[in-house]
N, C-alpha and C positions, 0 to 999 in steps of 0.2 A: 238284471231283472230275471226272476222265474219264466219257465216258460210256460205261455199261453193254457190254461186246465180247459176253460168253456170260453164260446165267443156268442153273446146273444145281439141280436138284432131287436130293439127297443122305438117305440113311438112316442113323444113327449104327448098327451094327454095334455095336460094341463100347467099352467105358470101361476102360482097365488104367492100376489105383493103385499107387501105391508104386516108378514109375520114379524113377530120378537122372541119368543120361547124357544129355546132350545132343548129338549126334555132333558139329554144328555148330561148338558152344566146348567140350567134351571140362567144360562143367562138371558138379557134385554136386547143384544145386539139386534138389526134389523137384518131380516131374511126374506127368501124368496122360495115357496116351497112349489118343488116339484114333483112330475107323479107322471113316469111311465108306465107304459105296458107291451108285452109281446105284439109281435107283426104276426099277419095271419093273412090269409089269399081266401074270402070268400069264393070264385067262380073257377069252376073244376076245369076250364080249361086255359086258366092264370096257374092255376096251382100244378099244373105239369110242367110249366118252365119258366118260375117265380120265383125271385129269390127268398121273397116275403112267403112263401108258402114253404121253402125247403128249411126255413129258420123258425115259420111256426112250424113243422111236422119234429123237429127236433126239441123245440121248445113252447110246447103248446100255452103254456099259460108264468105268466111272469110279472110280477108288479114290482118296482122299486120308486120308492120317492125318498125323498132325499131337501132337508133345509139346506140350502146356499148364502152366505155372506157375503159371496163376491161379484158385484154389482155387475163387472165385466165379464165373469161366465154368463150369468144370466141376459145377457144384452145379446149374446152370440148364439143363445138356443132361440128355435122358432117352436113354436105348438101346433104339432100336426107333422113335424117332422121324425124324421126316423133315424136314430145313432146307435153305433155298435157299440155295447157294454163288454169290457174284455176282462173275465178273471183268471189272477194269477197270484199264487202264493205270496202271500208276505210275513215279512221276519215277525219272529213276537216283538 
């Protein structure tokens, strides 16, 4: 595997059950749509030695969501929790 380019610190927002669309391949399978965003340290004196502040001051603003198919990823995230998003080159 490449080595690590950016590493964000992400908050799951929200969990919505019961999709089927996939815009990608126009398939019916059932999914689970999710939808993060960047961590951030509202109070100036969190955000002096926060990790959630040292990861928003780097990545101030970020949204990714993403459909999920697989029942058991989605049973293992919480909403309101925070997971690191790690990017790294991949082959074509």
């Amino acid at each position: 595997m490449s080595e690590a380019i950016m590493v964000c610190k992400l908050q799951l927002h929200s969990i919505q059950s019961g999709g089927t669309l996939c815009a990608s391949d126009n398939s019916q399978m059932p999914s689970s749509q999710l939808r993060f965003g960047a961590v951030w340290e509202g109070s100036t004196e969190k955000q002096q030695m926060s990790e959630n502040a040292i990861f928003g001051h780097w990545t101030p603003c970020a949204e990714f969501t993403a459909s999920v198919r697989n029942a058991g990823v989605v049973e293992k995230l919480k909403q309101g929790k925070k997971y690191y998003v790690t990017f790294t080159e991949a082959p074509d």
